[in-house]
C-alpha positions in Angstrom: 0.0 0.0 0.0 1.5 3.6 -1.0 2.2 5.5 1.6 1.9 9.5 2.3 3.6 11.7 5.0 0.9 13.6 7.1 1.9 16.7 5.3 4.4 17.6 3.0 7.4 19.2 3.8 8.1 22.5 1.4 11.4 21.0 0.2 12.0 17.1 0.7 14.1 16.2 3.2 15.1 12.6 4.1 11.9 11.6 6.8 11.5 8.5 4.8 15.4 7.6 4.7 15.4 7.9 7.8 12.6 5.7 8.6 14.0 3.3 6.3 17.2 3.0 8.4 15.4 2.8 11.4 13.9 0.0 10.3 17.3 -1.7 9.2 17.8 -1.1 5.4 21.4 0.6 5.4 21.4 1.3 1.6 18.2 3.4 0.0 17.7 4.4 -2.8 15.0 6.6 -4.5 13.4 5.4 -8.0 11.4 8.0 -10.0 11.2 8.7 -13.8 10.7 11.2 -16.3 8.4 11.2 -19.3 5.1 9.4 -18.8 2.9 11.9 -20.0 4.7 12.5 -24.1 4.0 11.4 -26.8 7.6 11.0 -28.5 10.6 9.5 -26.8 11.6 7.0 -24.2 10.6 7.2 -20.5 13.6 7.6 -18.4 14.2 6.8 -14.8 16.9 6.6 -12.1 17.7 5.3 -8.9 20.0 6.9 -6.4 21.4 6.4 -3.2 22.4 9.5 -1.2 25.6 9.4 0.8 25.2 11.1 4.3 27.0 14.1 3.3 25.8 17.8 3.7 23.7 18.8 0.8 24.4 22.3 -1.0 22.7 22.5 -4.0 18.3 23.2 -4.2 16.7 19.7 -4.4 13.4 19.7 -5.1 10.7 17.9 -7.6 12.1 18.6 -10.9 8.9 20.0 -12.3 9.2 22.8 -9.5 12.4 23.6 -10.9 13.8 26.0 -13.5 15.9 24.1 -16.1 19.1 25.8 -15.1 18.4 24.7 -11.4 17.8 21.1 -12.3 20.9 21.0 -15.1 23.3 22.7 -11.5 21.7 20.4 -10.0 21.7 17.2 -11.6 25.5 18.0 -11.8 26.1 18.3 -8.1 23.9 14.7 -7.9 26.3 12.8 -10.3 29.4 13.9 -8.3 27.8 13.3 -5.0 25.7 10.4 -4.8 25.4 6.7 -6.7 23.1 7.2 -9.6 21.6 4.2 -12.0 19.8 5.2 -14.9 17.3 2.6 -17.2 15.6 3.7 -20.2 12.2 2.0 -22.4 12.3 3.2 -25.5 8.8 4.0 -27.6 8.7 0.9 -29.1 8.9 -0.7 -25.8 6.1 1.5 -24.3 4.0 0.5 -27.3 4.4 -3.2 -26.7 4.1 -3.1 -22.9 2.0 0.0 -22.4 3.6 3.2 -20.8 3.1 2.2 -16.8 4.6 -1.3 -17.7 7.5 0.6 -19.7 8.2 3.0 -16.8 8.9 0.2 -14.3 11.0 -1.9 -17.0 12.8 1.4 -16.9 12.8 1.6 -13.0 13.8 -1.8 -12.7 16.9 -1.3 -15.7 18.1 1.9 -13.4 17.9 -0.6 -10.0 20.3 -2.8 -11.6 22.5 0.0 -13.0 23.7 1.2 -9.4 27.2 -0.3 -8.9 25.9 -2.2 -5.4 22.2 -3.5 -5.4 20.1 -1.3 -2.3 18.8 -2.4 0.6 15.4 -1.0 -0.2 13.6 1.3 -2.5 11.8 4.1 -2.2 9.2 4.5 -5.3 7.6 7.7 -6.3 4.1 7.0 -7.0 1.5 3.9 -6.5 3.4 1.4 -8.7 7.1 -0.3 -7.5 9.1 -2.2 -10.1 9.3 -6.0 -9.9 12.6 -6.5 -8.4 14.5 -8.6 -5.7 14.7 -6.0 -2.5 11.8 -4.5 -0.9 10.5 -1.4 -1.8 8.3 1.6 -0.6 5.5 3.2 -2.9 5.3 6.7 -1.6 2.5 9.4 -2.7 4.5 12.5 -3.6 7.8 11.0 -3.1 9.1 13.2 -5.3 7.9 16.4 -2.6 9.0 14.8 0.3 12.3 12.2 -0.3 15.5 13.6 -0.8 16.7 10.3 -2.6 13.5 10.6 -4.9 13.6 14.3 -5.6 17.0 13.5 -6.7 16.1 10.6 -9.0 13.1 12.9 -10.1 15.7 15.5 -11.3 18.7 13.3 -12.9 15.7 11.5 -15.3 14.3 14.7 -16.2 17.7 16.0 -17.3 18.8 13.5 -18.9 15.3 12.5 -20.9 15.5 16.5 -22.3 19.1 16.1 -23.3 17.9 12.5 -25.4 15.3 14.9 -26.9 17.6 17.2 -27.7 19.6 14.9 -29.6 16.9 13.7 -31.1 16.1 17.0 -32.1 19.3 16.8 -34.7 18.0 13.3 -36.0 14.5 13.8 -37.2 14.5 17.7 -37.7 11.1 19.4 -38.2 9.9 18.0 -35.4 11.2 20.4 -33.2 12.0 17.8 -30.4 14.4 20.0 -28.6 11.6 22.5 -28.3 9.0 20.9 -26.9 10.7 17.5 -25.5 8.1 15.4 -27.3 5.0 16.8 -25.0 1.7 17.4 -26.6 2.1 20.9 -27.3 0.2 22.7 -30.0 3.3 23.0 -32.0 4.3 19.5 -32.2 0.6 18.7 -32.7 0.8 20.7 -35.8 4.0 19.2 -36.5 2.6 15.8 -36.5 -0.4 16.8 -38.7 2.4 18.1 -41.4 5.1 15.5 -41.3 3.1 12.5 -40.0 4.9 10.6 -36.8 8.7 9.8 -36.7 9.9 6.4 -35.4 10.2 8.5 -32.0 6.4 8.7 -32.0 4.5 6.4 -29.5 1.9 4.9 -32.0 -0.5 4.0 -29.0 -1.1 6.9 -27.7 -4.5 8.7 -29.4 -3.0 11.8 -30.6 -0.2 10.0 -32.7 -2.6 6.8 -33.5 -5.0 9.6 -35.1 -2.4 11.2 -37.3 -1.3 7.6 -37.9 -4.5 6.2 -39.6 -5.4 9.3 -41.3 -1.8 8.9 -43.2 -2.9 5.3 -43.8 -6.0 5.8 -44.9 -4.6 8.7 -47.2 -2.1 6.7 -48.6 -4.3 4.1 -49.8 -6.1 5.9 -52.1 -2.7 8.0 -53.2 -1.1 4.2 -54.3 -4.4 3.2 -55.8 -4.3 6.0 -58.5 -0.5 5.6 -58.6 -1.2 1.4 -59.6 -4.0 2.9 -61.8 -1.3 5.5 -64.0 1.1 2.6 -64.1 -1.5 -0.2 -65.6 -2.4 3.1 -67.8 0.8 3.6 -69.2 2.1 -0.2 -69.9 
């Protein structure tokens, strides 16, 4: 059963890590990912374990942060804690569906840490299928250090994949709009059609997808037509 703090804290500090400890699991780490909700692109997630140093940058959940706060920050994480990261990548989301994607992601992340964890500690209602025990939390991401730090290294990273994805399929505008529904990559689809980035499952881009299909059919009928025409 998720748990929830009693109120949450207005930055997250380490309540659950400590609990966790309390209750004998030496090495925590917090799971979270990035990218649920778009509908281009893998989902991302990490895992990280916090060393019990003093912490000196802003941790927060990455959506509550500028991008130049969670870039300086996601730095200072990467020199200062263990971070795993596991990626599913859109055709993998279309196969699985995008919660069963996210924890294949979650549990590709777990395994990337250089020492397996004690426990986890899972933003959200949903924990990946893995060996240790974990902890679903309701707002992790608000009120666990570890997770508000997983939260922020899978956002970075997922927006610098876009970004370099941005350079492979241009006209999309990836590095824009990071593969979110926007109006401008919803016009986008509607002129170039989806790219193999495109999750094919998801309404918006299975729309576009038919109406190209259904468009096309006719197009290649008339082109078989000219071609019987002119033998």
């Amino acid at each position: 059963m998720p748990w929830r703090l009693a109120s949450a804290p207005t930055r997250p500090g380490r309540i659950p890590e400590r609990r966790a400890r309390a209750d004998g699991f030496l090495r925590v780490a917090g799971v979270d990912e990035a990218g649920r909700g778009p509908w281009a692109g893998p989902v991302v997630a990490a895992a990280v374990v916090l060393r019990p140093t003093r912490r000196l940058i802003h941790v927060d959940d990455s959506k509550r942060l500028r991008p130049a706060q969670r870039t300086a920050a996601c730095k200072a994480i990467l020199q200062c804690a263990e971070v795993g990261v596991g990626i599913a990548s859109a055709d993998e989301i279309d196969r699985l569906n995008i919660l069963q994607a996210s924890l294949l992601a979650m549990v590709r992340a777990v395994q990337d840490l250089l020492t397996a964890p004690d426990l986890l500690l899972v933003d959200g209602m949903h924990a990946p299928s893995v060996q240790m025990p974990s902890r679903t939390l309701i707002g992790g991401d608000r009120t666990s250090a570890s997770i508000a730090c997983a939260s922020i290294v899978a956002k970075v990273l997922r927006d610098d994949l876009m970004v370099f994805y941005d350079d492979l399929y241009p006209g999309y505008e990836f590095r824009r709009h990071k593969g979110y529904g926007t109006p401008r990559h919803a016009a986008l689809l509607q002129w170039l059609g989806p790219s193999r980035l495109h999750r094919m499952t998801f309404r918006p881009v299975r729309d576009v997808g038919k109406a190209g299909i259904e468009l096309a059919a006719p197009v290649a009928a008339v082109g078989s037509a000219l071609a019987d025409a002119q033998a």
